[in-house]
C-alpha positions in Angstrom: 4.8 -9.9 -17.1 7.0 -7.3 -15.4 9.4 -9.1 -13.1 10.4 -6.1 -11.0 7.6 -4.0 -9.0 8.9 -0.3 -10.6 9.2 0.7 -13.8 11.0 3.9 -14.6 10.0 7.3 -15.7 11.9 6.4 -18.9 10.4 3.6 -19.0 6.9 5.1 -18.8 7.1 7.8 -21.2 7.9 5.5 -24.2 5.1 2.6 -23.6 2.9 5.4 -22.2 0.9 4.7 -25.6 0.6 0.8 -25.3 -2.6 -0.3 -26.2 -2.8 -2.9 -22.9 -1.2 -0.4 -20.8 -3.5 1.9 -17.5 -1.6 4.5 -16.0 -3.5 4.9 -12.5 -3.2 8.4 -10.0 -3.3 6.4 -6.7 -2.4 9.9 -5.0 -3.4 9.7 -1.0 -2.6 11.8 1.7 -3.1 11.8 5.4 -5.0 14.9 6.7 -2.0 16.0 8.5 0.2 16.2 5.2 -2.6 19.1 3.9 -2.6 17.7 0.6 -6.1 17.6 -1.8 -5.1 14.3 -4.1 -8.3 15.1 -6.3 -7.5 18.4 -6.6 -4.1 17.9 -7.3 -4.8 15.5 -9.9 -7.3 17.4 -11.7 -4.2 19.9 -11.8 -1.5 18.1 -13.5 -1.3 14.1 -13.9 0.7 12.0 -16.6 -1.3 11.9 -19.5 -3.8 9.5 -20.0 -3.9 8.7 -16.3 -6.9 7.3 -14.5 -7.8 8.0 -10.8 -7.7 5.7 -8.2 -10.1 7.1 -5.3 -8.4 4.5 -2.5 -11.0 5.7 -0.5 -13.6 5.2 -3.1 -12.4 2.0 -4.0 -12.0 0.5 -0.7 -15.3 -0.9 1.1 -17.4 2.1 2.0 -19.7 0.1 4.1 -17.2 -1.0 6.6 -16.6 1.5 9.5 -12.6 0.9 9.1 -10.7 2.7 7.3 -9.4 1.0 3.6 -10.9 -2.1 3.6 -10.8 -4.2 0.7 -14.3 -4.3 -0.9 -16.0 -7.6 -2.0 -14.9 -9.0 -5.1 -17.6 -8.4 -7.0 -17.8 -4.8 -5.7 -14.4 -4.2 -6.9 -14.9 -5.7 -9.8 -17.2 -3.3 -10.8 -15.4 -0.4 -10.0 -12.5 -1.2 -12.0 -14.6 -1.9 -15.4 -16.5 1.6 -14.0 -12.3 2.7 -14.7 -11.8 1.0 -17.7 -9.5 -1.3 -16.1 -9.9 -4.9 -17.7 -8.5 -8.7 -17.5 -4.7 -9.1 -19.0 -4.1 -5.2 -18.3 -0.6 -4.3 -17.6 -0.8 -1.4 -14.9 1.3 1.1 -13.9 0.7 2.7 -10.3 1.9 6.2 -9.4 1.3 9.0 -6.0 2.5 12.1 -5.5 4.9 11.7 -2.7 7.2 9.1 -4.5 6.2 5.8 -2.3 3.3 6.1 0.2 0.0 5.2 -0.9 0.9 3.6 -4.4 2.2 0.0 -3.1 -1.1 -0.3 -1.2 -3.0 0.2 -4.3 -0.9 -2.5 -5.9 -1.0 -4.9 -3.6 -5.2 -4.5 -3.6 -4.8 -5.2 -7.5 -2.6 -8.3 -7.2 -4.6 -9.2 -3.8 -7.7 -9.3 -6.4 -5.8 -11.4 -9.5 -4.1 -9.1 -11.4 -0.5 -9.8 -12.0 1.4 -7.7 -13.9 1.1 -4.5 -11.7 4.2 -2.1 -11.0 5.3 0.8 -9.3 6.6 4.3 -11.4 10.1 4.1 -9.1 10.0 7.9 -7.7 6.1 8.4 -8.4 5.2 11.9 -9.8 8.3 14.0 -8.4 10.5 12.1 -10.6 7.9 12.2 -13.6 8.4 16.0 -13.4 12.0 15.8 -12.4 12.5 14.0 -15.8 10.9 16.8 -17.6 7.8 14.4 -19.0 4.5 16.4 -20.0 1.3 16.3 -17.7 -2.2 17.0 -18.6 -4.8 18.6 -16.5 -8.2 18.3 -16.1 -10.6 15.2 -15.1 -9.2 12.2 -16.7 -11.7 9.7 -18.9 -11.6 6.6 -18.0 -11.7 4.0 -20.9 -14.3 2.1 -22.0 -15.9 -0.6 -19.7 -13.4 -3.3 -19.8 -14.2 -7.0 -18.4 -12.8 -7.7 -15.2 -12.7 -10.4 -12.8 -12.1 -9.8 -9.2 -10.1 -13.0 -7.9 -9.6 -12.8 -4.1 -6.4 -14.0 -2.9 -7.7 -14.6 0.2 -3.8 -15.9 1.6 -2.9 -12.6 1.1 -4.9 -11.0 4.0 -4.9 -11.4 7.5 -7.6 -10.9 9.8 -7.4 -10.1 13.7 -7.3 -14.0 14.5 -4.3 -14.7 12.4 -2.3 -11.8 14.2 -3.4 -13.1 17.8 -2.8 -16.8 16.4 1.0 -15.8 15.0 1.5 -13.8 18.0 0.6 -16.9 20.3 2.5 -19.5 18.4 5.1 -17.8 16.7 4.4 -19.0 13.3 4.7 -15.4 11.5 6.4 -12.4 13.2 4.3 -9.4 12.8 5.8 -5.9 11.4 4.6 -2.8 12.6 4.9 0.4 10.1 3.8 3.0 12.0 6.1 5.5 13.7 7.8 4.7 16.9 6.1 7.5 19.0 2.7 5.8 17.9 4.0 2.1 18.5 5.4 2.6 22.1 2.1 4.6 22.7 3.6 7.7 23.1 1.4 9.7 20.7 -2.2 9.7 20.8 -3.7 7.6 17.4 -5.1 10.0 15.0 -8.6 8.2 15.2 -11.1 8.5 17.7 -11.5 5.4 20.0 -8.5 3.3 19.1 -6.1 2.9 21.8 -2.6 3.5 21.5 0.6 1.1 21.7 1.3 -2.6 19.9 0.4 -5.7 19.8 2.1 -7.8 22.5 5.4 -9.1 20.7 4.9 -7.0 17.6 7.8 -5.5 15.9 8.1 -2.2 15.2 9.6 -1.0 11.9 8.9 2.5 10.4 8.1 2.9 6.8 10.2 6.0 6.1 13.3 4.0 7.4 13.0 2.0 4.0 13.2 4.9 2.0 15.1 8.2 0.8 13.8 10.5 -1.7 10.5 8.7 -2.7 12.0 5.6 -3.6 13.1 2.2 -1.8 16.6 2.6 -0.4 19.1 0.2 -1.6 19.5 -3.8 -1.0 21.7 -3.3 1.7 20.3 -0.7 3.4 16.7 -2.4 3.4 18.7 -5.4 5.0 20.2 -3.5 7.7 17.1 -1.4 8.7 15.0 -5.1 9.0 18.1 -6.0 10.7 17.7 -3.4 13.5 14.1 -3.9 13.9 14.7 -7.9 14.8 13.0 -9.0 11.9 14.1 -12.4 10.7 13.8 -12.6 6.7 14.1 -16.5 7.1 10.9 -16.6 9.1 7.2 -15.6 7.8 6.0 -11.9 8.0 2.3 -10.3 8.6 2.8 -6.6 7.9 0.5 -4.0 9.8 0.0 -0.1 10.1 -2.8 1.9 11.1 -5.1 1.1 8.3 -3.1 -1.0 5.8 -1.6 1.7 3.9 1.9 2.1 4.5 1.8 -1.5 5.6 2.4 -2.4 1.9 5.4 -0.5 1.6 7.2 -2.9 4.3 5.9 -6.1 2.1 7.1 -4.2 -1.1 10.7 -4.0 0.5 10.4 -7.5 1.3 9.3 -8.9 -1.9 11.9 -6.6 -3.2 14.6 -8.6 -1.1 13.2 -12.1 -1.9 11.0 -12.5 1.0 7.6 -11.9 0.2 5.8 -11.4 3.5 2.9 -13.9 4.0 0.0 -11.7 3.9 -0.7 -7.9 5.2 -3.4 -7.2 8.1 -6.4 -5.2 6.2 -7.8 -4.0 9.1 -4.7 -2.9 11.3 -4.1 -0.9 14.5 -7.5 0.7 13.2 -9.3 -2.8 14.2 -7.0 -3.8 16.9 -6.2 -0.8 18.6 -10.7 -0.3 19.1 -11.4 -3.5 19.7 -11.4 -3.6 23.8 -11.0 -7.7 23.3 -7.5 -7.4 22.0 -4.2 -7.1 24.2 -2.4 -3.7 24.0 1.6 -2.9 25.4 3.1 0.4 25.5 6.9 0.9 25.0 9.4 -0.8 22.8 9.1 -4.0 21.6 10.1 -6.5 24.0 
């Protein structure tokens, strides 16, 4: 089992023939970054790639955006890919770090352990010079797998409102400052905009540079600035649990693993008239 979450492109190309290993395109883009992630896919992917739909293989019946799908639903979907028990799996996007740690933390969230990151995603697969394929990938043949629901790893609305109460995780907001301090209208209809009341607020893209995690110290000193405490407990949040994922990887990346991430996110909070809502910076 891989003890880092990234793997190199190096790395990549020479165990891309492993028998035990699944290359999966976890490509995903926001509608404002004008991206197709099928389309670019079908285009050029690493060879022997495998798509991961995240919208596909999120739960379609729930009106939220992302969801994780029942186990036995996902379950399905990933023997549907080819994707069995004991597989080592390596996760990739197209914009370096965005959608892939969500994708990874779904598989590990479901049981499976030995799942990392391509460090730079597909910009540094083609910066490296390494060979793509196009077309629509196959997956391979239906492989067992067993959908194990670590259900520690997910927090619902009640945990946030009980940590936020009692203090007993601080919660870690990803979005964008504009969008935390309610200054920007939330790109889906009906949810309100602002934070949770005593959220902090700590922007994805300050943990990165060039499609990759920044360095040790410079992770430190960004968590630093936002107020959070890596001695106490962490719930990470977003909009709708993507980029929430990329704060717990730079976490588990500095020895804190955060406690669990909130699945349904602003998405759920921000719409649900119920929950408390501030505007401006974190207190």
């Amino acid at each position: 089992m891989a003890t880092s979450p990234f793997v190199t492109p190096d790395w990549l190309h020479q165990h891309l023939s492993a028998p035990d290993l699944v290359v999966l395109d976890a490509s995903w883009y926001l509608p404002a970054q004008g991206r197709d992630a099928q389309a670019e896919y079908l285009a050029a992917h690493i060879p022997g790639a495998i798509r991961f739909d995240l919208d596909a293989m999120s739960d379609t019946d729930s009106l939220l955006p992302h969801m994780l799908p029942r186990p036995e639903v996902f379950s399905s979907k990933m023997r549907a890919l080819g994707v069995g028990d004991g597989a080592q799996v390596v996760v990739y996007d197209g914009l370096g770090l965005f959608s892939a740690p969500r994708v990874r933390w779904m598989l590990r969230t479901f049981g499976m352990r030995d799942v990392t990151i391509l460090e730079g995603g597909m910009p540094a697969w083609l910066a490296a010079g390494y060979p793509t394929e196009d077309g629509d990938g196959r997956p391979r043949d239906r492989r067992h797998f067993t959908a194990r629901l670590d259900g520690g790893a997910v927090a619902d609305a009640n945990d946030i409102a009980r940590a936020l109460s009692g203090g007993a995780a601080q919660v870690v907001d990803a979005r964008s400052g504009p969008r935390f301090r309610g200054e920007e209208a939330e790109p889906r209809p009906g949810v309100r905009p602002g934070h949770m009341p005593g959220a902090k607020n700590l922007h994805y893209a300050a943990l990165q540079a060039n499609g990759r995690l920044r360095d040790e110290a410079s992770l430190r000193a960004a968590m630093a600035e936002a107020g959070v405490d890596l001695d106490r407990p962490v719930i990470t949040t977003c909009g709708s649990g993507v980029t929430a994922a990329i704060v717990s990887l730079a976490l588990e990346t500095l020895g804190r693993p955060p406690r669990a991430l909130y699945d349904g996110s602003w998405s759920e909070w921000g719409s649900d008239a119920a929950r408390p809502v501030e505007t401006g910076p974190a207190a």
